[in-house]
C-alpha positions as CSV (number, residue, x, y, z in Angstrom):
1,X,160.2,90.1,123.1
2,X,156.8,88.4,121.4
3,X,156.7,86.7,118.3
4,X,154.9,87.9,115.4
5,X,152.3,85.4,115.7
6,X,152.1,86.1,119.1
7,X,151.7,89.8,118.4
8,X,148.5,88.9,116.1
9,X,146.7,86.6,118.1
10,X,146.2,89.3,120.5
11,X,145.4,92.0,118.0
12,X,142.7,89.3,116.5
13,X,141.1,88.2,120.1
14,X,140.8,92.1,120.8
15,X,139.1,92.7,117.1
16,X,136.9,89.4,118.0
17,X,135.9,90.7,121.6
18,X,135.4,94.0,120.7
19,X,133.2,93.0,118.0
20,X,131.3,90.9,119.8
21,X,130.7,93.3,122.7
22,X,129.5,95.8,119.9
23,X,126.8,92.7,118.6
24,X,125.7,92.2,122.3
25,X,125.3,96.2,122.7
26,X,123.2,96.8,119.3
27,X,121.0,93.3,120.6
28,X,120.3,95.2,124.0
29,X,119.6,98.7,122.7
30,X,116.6,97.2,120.5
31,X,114.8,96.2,124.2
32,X,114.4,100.5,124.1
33,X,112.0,100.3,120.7
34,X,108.5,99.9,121.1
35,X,107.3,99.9,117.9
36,X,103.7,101.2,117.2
37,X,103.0,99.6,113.6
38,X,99.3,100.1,112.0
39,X,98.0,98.8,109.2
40,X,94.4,98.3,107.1
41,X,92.9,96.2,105.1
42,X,90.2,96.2,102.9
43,X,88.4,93.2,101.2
44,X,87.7,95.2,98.0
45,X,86.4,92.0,95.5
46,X,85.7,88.6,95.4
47,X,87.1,87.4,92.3
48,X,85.9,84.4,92.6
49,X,84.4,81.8,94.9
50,X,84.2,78.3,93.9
51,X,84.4,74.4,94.6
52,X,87.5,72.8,92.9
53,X,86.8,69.4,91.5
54,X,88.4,67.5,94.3
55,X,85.8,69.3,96.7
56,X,87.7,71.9,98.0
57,X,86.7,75.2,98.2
58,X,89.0,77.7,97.3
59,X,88.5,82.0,96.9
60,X,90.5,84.7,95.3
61,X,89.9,88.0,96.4
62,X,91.1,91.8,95.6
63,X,93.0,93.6,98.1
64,X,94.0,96.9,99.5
65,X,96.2,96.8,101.8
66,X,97.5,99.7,103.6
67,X,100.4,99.6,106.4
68,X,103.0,101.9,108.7
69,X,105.7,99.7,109.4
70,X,108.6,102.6,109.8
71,X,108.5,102.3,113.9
72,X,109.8,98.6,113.3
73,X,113.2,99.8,112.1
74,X,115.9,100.8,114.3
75,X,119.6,101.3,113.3
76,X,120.2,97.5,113.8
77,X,117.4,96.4,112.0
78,X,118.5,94.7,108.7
79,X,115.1,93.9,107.1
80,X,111.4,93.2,108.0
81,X,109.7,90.4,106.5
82,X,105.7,91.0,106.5
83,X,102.9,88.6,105.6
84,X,98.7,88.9,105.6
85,X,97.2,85.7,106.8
86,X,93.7,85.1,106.6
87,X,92.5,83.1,109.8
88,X,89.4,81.5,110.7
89,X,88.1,78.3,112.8
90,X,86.4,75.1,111.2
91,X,85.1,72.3,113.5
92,X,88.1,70.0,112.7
93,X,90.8,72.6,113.3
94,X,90.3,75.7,116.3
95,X,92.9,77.9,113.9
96,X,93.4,77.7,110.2
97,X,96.1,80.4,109.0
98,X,96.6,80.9,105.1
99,X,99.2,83.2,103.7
100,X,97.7,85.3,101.5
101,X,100.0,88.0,100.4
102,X,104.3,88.4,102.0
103,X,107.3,91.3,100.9
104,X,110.4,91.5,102.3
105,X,110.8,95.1,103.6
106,X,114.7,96.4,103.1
107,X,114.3,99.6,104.4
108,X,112.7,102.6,106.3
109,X,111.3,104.0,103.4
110,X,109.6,101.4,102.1
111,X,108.0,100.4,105.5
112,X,105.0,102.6,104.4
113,X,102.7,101.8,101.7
114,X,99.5,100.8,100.0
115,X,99.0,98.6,97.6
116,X,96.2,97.0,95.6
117,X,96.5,93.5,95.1
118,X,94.9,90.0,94.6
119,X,96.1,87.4,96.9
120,X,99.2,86.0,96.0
121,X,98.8,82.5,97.4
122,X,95.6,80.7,96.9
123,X,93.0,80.8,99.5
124,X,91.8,77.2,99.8
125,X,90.1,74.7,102.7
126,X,89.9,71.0,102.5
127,X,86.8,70.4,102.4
128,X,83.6,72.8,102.0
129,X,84.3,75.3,105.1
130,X,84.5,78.4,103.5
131,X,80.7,79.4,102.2
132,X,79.7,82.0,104.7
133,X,82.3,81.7,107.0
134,X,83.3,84.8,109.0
135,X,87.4,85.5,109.2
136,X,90.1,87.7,110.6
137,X,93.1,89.3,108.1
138,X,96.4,89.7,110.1
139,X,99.0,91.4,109.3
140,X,102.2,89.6,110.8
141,X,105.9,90.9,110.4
142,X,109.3,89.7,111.8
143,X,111.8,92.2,112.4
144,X,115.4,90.4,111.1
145,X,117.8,92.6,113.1
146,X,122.1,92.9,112.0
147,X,122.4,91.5,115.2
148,X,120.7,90.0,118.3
149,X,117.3,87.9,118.3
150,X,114.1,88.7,115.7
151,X,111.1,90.0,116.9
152,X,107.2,89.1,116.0
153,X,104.2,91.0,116.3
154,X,100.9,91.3,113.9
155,X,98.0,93.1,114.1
156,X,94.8,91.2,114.0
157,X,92.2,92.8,111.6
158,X,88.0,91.4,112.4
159,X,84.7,91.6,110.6
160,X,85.5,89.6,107.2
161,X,82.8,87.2,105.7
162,X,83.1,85.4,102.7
163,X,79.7,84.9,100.6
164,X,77.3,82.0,101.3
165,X,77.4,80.9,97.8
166,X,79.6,79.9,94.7
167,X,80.4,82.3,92.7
């Protein structure tokens, strides 16, 4: 007859390979979500608007952001991370993306909210770019999944201007 050891190896290779085709079925079932996230968001303040000392100008603004993540999550979806960028072009750079607010999103039911915040990170440009300048807010997330490859989307939000002077 088989060893013990023998026994166990092929109790632990059929564990590990029915395991993995388990992973490689919960990867492929995601390809049958098509999400259909929305989100809004409203510029409710300036804060303030000024030129820091090194000649940088740098904004803080008031909030209200309002999203529907829930069609992101699927039963192998661990968590969604989600972040608001404000984006606009200067003549050196043709994109400039700052982070202005992120969560981490555990779970279906809190994959829908509003909030009213100021931005979390500061809103700065090197240099003196920002007076006047028109800008897009967009909402990006990244779907971390149990198993399988993450998925990124955003939705790109138009029509922001900051003011043409310090403040």
């Amino acid at each position: 007859m088989h060893s013990f050891g023998y026994r166990l190896n092929a109790l632990l290779t059929l564990g590990v390979t029915t395991l993995a085709l388990m992973c490689a079925m919960a990867s492929f079932s995601d390809n049958f979500n098509h999400p259909s996230p929305s989100a809004n968001v409203q510029v409710m303040n300036v804060n303030w608007f000024q030129k820091q000392s090194s000649g940088n100008d740098e904004v803080s603004l008031t909030l209200k952001i309002s999203a529907d993540l829930q069609s992101t999550f699927t039963w192998n979806t661990k968590q969604v991370f989600a972040f608001l960028a404000a984006e606009y072009e200067t003549p050196g750079n043709s994109l400039n993306q700052i982070s202005l607010w992120d969560s981490i999103i555990p779970s279906k039911e809190r994959a829908k909210f509003t909030i009213h915040t100021k931005n979390k990170y500061r809103l700065i440009d090197q240099g003196s770019n920002l007076r006047g300048k028109e800008f897009n807010l967009t909402l990006h997330w990244h779907v971390m999944p149990k198993t399988g490859k993450m998925f990124a989307d955003k939705i790109v939000m138009t029509g922001y201007r900051l003011p043409v002077d310090y403040r």
